[in-house]
N, C-alpha and C positions, 0 to 999 in steps of 0.2 A: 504493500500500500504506500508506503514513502517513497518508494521509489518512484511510481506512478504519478504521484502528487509532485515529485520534482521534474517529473518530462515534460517540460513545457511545450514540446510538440502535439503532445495529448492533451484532445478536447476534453475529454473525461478527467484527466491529471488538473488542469486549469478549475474545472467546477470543484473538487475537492479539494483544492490547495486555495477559495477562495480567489481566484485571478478574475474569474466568471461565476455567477448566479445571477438569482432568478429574485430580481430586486421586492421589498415588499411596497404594494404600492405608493403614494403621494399620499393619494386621498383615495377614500371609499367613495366610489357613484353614489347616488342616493335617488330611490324610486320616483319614479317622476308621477307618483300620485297616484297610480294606476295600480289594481293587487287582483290577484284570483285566491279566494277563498275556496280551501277544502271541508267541509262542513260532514262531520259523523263519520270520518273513515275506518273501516273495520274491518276490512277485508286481512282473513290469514290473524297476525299477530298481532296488526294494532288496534289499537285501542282508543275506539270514539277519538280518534283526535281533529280538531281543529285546527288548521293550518293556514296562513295568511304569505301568499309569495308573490314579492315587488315583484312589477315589470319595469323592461326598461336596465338591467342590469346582470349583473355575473350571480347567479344562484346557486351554491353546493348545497347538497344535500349529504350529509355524512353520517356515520356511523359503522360499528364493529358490524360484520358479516352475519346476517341473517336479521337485523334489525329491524327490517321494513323497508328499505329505500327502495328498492323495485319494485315491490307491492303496491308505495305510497306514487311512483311516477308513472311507471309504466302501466298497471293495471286499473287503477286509479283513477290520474289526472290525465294520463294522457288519451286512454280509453273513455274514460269518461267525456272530456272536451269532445272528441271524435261522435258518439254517440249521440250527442247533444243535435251535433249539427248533423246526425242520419248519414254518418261517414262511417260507422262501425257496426259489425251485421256478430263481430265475437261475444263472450263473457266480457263482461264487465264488472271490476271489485267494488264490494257494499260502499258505501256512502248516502248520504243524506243530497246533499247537494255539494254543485259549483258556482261559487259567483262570480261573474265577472269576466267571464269568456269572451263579449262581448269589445271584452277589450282588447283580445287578441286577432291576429288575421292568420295566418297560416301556420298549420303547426308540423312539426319534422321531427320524425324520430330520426336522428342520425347515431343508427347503433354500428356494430360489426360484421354484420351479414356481408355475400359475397355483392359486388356491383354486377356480376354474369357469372352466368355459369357456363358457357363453352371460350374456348381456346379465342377467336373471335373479337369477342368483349375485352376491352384495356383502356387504358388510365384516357388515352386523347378520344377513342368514339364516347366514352361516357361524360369528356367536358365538352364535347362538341367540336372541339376543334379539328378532329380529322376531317369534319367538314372543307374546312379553311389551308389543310392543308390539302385537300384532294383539288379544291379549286387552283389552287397556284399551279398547280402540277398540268390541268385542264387547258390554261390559260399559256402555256409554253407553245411554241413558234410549231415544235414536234409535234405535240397533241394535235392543233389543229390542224398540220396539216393531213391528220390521219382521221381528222373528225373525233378525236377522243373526248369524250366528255367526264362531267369529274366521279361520275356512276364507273368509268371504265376502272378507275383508281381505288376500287374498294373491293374489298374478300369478302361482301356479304351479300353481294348478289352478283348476278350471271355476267358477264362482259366483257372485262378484264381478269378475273381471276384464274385461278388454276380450276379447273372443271375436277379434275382428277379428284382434290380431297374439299372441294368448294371452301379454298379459302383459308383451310386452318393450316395447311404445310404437314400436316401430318395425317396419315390412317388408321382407324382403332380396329385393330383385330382380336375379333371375340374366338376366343380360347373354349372349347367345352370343358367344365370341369377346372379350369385354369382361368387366375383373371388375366383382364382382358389387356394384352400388350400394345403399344403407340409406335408408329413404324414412321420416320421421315417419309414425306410422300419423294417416290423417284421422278416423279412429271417433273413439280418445280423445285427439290431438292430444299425444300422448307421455306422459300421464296412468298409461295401464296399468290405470284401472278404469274400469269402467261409472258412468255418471252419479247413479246413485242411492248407488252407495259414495260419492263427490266430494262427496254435498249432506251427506255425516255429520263436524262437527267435533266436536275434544277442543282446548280453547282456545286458537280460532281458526282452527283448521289442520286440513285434512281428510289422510288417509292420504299421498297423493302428496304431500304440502308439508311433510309432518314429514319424507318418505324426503329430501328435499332440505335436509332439516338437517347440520350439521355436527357432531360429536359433539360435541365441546365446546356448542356451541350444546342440545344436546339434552340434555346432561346438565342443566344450567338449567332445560330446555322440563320436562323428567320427573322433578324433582327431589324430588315426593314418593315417588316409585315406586321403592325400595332396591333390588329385586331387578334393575330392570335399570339400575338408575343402575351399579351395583357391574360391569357386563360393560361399560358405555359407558366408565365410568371408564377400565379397563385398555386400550383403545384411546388413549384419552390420554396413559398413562402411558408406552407404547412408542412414543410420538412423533408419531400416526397422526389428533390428534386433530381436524386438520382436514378429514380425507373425511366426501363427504358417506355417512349414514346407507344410501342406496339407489342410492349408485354403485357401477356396472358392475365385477365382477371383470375385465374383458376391459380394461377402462383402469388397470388396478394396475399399475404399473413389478413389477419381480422383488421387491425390497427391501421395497415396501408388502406382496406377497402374504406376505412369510417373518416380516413383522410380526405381518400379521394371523393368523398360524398360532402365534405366539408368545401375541398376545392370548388365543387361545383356551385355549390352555393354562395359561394367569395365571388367568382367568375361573373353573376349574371347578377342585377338588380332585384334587390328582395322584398315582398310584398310590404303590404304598411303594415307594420309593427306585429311580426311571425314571431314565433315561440319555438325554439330552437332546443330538443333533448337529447346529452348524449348520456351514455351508462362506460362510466368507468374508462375515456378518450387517450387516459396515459400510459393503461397497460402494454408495458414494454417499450416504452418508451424512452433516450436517455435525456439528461438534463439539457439539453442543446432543444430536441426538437416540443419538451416541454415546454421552452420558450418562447416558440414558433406558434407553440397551437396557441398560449394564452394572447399572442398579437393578433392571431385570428379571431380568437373572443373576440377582442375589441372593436376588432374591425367589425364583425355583426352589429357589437352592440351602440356603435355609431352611426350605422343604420337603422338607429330605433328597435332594432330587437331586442327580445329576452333570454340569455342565455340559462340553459338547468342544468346542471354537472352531478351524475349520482358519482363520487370520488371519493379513495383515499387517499391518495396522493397530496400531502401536505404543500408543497409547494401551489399547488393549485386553490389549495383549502387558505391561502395563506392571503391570496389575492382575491378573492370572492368579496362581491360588496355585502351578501347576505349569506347565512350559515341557517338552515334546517337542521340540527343534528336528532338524530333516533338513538334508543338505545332503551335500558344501559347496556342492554348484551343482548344476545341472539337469541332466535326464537321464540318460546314463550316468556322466558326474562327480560325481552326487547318487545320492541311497538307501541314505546310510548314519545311522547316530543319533550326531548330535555329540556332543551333551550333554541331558541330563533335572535335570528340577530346578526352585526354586522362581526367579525374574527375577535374581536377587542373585547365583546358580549360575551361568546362563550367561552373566552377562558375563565370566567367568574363562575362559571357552573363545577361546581363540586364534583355529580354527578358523571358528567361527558368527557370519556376519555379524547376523546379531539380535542376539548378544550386544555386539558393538560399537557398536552401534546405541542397545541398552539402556544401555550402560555411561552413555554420555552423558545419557539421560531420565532415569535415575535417579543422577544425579551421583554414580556410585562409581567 
């Protein structure tokens, strides 16, 4: 560990040695008047609780494992809001009422699930920008004079691509009795177009060699081009900036997919005043791109959203303008609301292991 902490080449050595962290904020936001009330929540282990959460700023909801926080958001409030507006056809956990829905406009669970599930689906067709780059690719001296259009530039339908494996560069052969093994397609030798797409570059680089960019590398590559430079950008800015351009949704760990679902949302103008919930955004995360997500908080929450964090992750806990804490302990010992309030509030709670916790990161 000392050694690590003196290599100043390492990112990770810099954040334990103090060179870098994850400062605790100026000031705490303050609700801008606006609150949804959870009224008689009972579902599973909690207990009738009342719950009152600003909009308009950074909300953690925390507590020891099994306490209620996923009950209390997910099953809860965010089912519940959904339902209200005849957007939810599942179970929905007991409660009495919700107030104040009214006040929000669009609501997003941004958990971990995959963004796709075939080979296909990757980080640029899910912000849209493979759009923008199939067009430039359309738009080259080559393309037109073959009449290519920017449909011919994509693996997910017929035109351009490899016919052979439509698209994915690879064939799945089912095995009896054996699972099923993934074979390079020999057409386009993992390529995913036809040879006459392969012979068209944009400087130097044909289709398939740009998808093996890394964004970072791509924002450089397209850097006259604002409209998609500006979607490449926010994959960078949420930490992400090393995948490549045309890698596989089906290779994203959980954490890269709930980024790139973050990105997309950074990317495009967001409705009037959405309600933004993630479960748990830092696991596996290192100190560096923890930094990153919390600038993306801000960045939502400067467009009038509400951010909801179910977290334990202390440094995150440490920045939250509002603190939910559940507890004292899981299961049937948990499901009750310790204490609410802004980090400063709960470390006066006797009760709430967070707050003793906090007490300390924030030296009060």
């Amino acid at each position: 560990m000392n050694e690590l902490e003196k290599t100043t080449a390492s990112l990770t050595g810099k954040y334990l040695n103090g060179i870098l962290k994850i400062p605790i904020p100026v000031f705490r936001r303050s609700a801008d008047g606006h609150f949804l009330t959870i009224r008689g929540a009972r579902q599973h282990n909690l207990k009738n609780l009342n719950i009152r959460l600003p909009l308009g700023v950074l909300v953690c909801v925390t507590g020891v494992s099994g306490s209620g926080k996923s009950t209390l958001v997910q099953d809860i409030l965010y089912a519940g809001l959904k339902k209200l507006r005849k957007d939810w056809k599942a179970e929905v956990g007991e409660f009495d009422s919700i107030e104040g829905g009214d006040q929000v406009g669009e609501i997003f669970l941004v958990d971990q699930s995959p963004i796709g599930k075939t080979p296909r689906s990757n980080p640029v067709t899910y912000l849209k920008a493979f759009d923008d780059i199939r067009q430039i690719f359309a738009s080259l001296r080559q393309s037109q004079s073959q009449n290519l259009k920017p449909g011919h530039f994509s693996f997910n339908v017929p035109g351009g691509r490899c016919e052979a494996c439509q698209g994915a560069g690879s064939l799945i052969v089912d095995l009896q009795f054996l699972a099923d093994v993934e074979l390079l397609c020999e057409e386009c030798k993992g390529k995913r177009f036809k040879s006459n797409i392969l012979d068209i570059g944009y400087k130097g680089k044909n289709i398939a060699e740009v998808l093996e960019l890394t964004a970072v590398d791509a924002i450089e590559f397209f850097k006259s081009h604002t409209r998609l430079i500006r979607k490449l950008k926010v994959l960078d800015e949420v930490g992400l900036g090393y995948l490549r351009l045309g890698q596989a949704s089906t290779t994203l760990s959980g954490g890269e997919a709930q980024r790139i679902k973050l990105a997309s949302y950074l990317s495009k103008p967001t409705s009037n005043r959405p309600l933004f919930i993630f479960d748990e955004p830092t696991t596996g995360l290192h100190f560096d791109d923890i930094r990153k997500l919390l600038r993306a908080f801000d960045r939502l929450i400067a467009q009038k959203a509400t951010v909801l964090v179910i977290e334990h992750n202390l440094d995150v806990i440490k920045c939250a303008d509002w603190i939910i804490d559940l507890g004292p302990e899981g299961g049937d010992q948990g499901g009750e609301l310790l204490v609410e309030g802004p980090p400063e509030t709960i470390c006066g709670s006797k009760k709430s292991y967070t707050g003793k916790f906090l007490k300390i990161c924030l030296n009060v």
